[in-house]
C-alpha positions as a Markdown table, in Angstrom:
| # | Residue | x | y | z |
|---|---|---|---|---|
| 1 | Unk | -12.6 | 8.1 | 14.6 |
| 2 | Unk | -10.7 | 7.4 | 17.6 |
| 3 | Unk | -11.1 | 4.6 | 20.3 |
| 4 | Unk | -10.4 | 5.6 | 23.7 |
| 5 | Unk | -9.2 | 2.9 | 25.5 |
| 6 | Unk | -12.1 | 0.7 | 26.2 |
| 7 | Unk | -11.4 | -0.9 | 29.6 |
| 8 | Unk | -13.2 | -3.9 | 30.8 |
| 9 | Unk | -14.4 | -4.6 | 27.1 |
| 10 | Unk | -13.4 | -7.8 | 25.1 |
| 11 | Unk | -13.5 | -6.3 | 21.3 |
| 12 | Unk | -13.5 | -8.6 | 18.1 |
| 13 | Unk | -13.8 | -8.1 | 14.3 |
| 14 | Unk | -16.5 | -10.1 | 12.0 |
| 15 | Unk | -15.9 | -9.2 | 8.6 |
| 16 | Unk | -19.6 | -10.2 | 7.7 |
| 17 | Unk | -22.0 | -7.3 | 9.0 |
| 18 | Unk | -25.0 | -10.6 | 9.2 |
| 19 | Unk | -22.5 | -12.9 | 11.6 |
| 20 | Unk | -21.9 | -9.5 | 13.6 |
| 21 | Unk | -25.4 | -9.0 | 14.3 |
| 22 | Unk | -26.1 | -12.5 | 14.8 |
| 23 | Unk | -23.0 | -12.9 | 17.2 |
| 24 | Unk | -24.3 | -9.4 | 19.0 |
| 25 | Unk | -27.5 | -11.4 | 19.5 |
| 26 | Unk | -26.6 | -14.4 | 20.8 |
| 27 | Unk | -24.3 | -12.8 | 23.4 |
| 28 | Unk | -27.6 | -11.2 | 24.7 |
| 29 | Unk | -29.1 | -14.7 | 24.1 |
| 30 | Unk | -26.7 | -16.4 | 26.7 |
| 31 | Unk | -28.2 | -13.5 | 29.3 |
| 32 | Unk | -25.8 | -11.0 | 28.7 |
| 33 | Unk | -27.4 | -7.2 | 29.1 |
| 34 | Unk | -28.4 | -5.3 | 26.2 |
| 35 | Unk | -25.6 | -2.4 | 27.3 |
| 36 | Unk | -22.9 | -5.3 | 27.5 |
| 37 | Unk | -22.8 | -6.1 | 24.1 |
| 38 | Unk | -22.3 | -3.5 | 21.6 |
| 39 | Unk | -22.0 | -3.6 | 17.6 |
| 40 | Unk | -19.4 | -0.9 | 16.4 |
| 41 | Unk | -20.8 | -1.1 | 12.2 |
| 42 | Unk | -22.5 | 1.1 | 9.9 |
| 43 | Unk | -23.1 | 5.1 | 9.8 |
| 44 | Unk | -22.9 | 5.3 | 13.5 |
| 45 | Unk | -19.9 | 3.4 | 14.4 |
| 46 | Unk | -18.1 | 6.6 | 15.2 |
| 47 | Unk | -20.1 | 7.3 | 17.9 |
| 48 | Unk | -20.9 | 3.5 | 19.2 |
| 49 | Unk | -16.8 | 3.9 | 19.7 |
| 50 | Unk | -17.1 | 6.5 | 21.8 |
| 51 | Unk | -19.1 | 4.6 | 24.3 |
| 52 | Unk | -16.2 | 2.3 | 24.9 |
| 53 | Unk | -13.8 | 4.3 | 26.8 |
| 54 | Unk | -16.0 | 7.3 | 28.4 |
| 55 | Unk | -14.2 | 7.8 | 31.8 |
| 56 | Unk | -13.7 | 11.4 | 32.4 |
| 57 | Unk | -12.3 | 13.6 | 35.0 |
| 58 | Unk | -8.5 | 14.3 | 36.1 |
| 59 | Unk | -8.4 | 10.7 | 38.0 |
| 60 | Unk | -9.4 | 8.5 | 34.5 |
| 61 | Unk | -7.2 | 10.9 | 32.6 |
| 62 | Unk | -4.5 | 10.1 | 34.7 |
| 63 | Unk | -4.9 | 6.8 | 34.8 |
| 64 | Unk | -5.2 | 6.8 | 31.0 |
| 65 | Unk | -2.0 | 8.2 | 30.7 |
| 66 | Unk | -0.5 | 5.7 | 32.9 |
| 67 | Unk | -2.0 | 3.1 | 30.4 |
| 68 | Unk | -0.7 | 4.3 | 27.1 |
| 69 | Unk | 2.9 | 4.4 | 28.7 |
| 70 | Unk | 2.9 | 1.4 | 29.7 |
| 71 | Unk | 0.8 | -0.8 | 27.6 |
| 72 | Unk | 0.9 | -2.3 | 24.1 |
| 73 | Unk | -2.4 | -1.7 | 23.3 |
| 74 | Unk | -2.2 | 1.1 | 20.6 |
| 75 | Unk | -1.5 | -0.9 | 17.6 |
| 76 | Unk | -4.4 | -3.0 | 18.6 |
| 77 | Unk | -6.9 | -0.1 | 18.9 |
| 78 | Unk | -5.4 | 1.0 | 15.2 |
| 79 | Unk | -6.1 | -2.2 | 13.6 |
| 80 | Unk | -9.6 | -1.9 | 14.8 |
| 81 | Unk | -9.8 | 1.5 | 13.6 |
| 82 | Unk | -8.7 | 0.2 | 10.3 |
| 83 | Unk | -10.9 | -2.6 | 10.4 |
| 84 | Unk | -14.1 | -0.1 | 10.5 |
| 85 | Unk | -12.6 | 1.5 | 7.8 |
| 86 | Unk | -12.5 | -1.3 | 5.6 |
| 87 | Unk | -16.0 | -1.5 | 7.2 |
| 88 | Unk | -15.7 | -4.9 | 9.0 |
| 89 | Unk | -17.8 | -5.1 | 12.2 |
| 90 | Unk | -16.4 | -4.5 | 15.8 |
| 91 | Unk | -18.6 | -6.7 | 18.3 |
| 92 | Unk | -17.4 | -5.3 | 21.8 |
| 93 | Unk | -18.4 | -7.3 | 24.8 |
| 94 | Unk | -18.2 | -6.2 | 28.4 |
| 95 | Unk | -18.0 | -9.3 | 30.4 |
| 96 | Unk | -17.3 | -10.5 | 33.7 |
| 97 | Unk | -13.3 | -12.3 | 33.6 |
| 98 | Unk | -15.8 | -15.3 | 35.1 |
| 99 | Unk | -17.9 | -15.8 | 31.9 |
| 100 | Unk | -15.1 | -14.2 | 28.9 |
| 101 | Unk | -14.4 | -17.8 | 27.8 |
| 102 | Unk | -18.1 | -18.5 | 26.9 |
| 103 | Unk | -18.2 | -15.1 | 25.2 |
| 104 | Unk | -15.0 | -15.5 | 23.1 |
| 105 | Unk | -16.9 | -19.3 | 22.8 |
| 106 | Unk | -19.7 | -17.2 | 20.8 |
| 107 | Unk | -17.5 | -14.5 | 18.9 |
| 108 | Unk | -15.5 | -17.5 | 17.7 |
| 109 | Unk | -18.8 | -19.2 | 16.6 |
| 110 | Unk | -19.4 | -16.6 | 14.3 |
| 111 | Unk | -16.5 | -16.3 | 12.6 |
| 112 | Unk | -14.6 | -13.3 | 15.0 |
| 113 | Unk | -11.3 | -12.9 | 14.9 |
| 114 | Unk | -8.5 | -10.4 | 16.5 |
| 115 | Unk | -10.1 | -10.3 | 19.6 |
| 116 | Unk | -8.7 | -9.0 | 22.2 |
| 117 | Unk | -9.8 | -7.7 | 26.3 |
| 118 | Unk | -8.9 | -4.9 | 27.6 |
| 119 | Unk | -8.1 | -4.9 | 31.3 |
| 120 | Unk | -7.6 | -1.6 | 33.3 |
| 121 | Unk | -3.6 | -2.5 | 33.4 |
| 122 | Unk | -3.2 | -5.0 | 30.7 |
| 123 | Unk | -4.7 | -5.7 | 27.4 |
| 124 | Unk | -5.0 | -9.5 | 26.3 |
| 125 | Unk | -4.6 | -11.0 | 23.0 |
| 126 | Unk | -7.4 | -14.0 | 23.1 |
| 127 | Unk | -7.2 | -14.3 | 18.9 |
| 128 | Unk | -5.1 | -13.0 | 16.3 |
| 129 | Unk | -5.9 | -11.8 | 13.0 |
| 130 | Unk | -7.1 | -13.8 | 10.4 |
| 131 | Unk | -6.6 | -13.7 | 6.9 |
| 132 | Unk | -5.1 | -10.2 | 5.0 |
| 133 | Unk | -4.7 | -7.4 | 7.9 |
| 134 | Unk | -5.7 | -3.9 | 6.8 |
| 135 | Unk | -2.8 | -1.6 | 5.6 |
| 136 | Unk | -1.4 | -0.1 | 8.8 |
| 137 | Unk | 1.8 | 1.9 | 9.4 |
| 138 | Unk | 5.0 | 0.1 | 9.7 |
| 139 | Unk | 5.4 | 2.0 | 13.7 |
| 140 | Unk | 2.3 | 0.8 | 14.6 |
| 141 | Unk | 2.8 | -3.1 | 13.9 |
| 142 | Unk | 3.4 | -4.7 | 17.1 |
């Protein structure tokens, strides 16, 4: 399973699947939309990743090209890979630069860590890892 690159999302691993859910729902709690907030877990989660970067056409596949040249963002997207693997939840939020800071407040909350935001030029590391990283390729630590 592959992430396209997921821009305007802020993405965050919970290793507990009940803290997932429960951070999921208090994002909506604090009046974020349903379609905002997005748990990437379970039998599904290969296609709940697929909603995350879904721009299509020769413009956003330009533009996507453009951002895997220049950004560091692959190793991050394979860690989260890995971290579904070693099933750990994703919560992915898709929030306004304005009100990020009281999402990260609530991922944090409930025990998330690597979290990250992807911008359409930059990505930005809010979180790092914590505790034992899944196994990943020496060329695709940062």
């Amino acid at each position: 399973m592959l992430i396209g690159y997921p821009t305007g999302w802020t993405l965050a691993v919970v290793d507990d699947p009940e803290a997932a859910g429960a951070a999921a729902a208090a994002l909506e709690a604090i009046g974020l939309p349903p379609e905002a907030v997005l748990l990437v877990d379970g039998p599904d989660a290969g296609e709940r990743l697929r909603r995350l970067g879904t721009s299509t056409g020769p413009l956003a596949r330009l533009r996507r090209s453009v951002q895997f040249m220049t950004m560091d963002q692959l190793p991050d997207l394979f860690v989260y890979e890995a971290a579904l693997a070693e099933r750990r939840p994703i919560v992915a939020v898709k929030v306004p630069s304005a009100r990020r800071a009281e999402a990260v407040a609530v991922l944090r909350a409930h025990g998330a860590h690597f979290i990250n935001s992807f911008g359409a030029w930059m990505t930005a590391e809010i979180e790092p890892w914590h505790g034992t990283m899944p196994p990943i390729p020496q060329h695709m630590q940062r």
